[in-house]
C-alpha positions in Angstrom: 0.0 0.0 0.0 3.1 2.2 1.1 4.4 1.8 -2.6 0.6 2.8 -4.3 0.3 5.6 -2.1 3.8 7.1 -3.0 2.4 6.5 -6.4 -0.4 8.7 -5.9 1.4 11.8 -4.0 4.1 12.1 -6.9 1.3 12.0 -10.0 -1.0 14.2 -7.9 1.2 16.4 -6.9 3.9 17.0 -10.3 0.1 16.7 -11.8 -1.3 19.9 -9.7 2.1 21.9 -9.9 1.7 21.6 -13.8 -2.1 22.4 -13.4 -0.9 25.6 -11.2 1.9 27.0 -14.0 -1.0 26.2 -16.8 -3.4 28.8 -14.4 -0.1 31.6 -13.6 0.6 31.9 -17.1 -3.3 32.5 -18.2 -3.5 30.1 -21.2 -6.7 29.6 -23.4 -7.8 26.6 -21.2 -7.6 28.4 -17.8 -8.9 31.5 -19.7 -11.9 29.2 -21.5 -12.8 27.3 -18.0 -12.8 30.5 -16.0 -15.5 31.6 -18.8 -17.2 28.2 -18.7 -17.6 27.9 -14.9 -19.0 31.5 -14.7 -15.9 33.2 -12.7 -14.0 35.9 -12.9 -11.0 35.9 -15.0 -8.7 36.9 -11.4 -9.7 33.2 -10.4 -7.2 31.8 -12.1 -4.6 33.1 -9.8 -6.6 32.0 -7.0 -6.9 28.3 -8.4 -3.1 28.4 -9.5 -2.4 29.6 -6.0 -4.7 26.7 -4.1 -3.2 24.1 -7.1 0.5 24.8 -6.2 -0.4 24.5 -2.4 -1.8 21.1 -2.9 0.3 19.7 -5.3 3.6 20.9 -3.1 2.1 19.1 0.2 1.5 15.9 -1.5 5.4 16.4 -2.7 6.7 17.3 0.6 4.4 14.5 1.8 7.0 11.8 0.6 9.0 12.5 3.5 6.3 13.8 6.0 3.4 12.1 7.1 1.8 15.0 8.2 2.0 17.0 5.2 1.0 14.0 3.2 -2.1 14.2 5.1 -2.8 17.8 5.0 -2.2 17.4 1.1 -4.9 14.8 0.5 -7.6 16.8 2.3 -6.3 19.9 0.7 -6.6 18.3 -2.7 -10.3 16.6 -2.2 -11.4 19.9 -0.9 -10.3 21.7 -4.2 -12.2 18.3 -5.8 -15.2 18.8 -4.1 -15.7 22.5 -4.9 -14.2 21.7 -8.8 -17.1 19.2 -8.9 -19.9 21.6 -7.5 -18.5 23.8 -10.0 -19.5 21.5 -12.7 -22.7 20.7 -11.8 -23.4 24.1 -11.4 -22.1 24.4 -15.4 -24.0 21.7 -16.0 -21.1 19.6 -17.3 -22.0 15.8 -17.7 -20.7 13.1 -14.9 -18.1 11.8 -17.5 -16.6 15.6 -17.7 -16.9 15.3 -13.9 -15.5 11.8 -12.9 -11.4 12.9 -13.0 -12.1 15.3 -10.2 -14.1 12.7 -8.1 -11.7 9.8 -8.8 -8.5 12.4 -7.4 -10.8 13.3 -4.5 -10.7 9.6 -3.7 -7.3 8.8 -4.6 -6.4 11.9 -2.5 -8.6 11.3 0.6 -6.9 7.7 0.0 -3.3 9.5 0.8 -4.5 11.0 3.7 -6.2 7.7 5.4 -2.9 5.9 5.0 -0.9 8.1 6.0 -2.6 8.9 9.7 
């Protein structure tokens, strides 16, 4: 299990770190999702901002417990507001399944790792 959850922490996090440099550097698709989800166009900082947060705890979280555990609820947090988001954009389940299967694969860290 040890071995799958290190897995998990470096995918999720080098995953979110990319995520976060794709929202700093305002490309189309942060730009186009912004638009799509009905936010302001400053959001994308904030989700970059929350992104790098996450996806640097579940690094850190290699070598600290803790962290590791503070990163997976982190992450599922920004999952579970990404996936109200969607609903609320009326996005189908299949556009909405990748956020709920990192919420569990993240919450998953954090069980582990207590």
């Amino acid at each position: 299990m040890l071995l799958f959850t290190l897995i998990i922490q470096v995918v999720i996090g080098t995953l979110f770190a990319f995520l976060s440099f794709l929202a700093f550097t305002g490309t189309n698709y942060t730009k186009e999702k912004m638009i799509h989800l009905k936010l302001p166009n400053y959001f994308g900082y904030v989700t970059g901002s929350v992104q790098l947060i996450g996806g640097l705890f579940m690094l850190v979280g290699i070598w600290y417990k803790d962290v590791a555990v503070l990163g997976g609820v982190w992450i599922t947090m920004i999952m579970l507001v990404g996936i109200v988001l969607r609903m609320r954009a009326h996005e189908s389940i299949l556009a909405t399944t990748p956020a709920i299967i990192i919420g569990i694969l993240s919450i998953t860290v954090s069980i582990v790792n207590i």
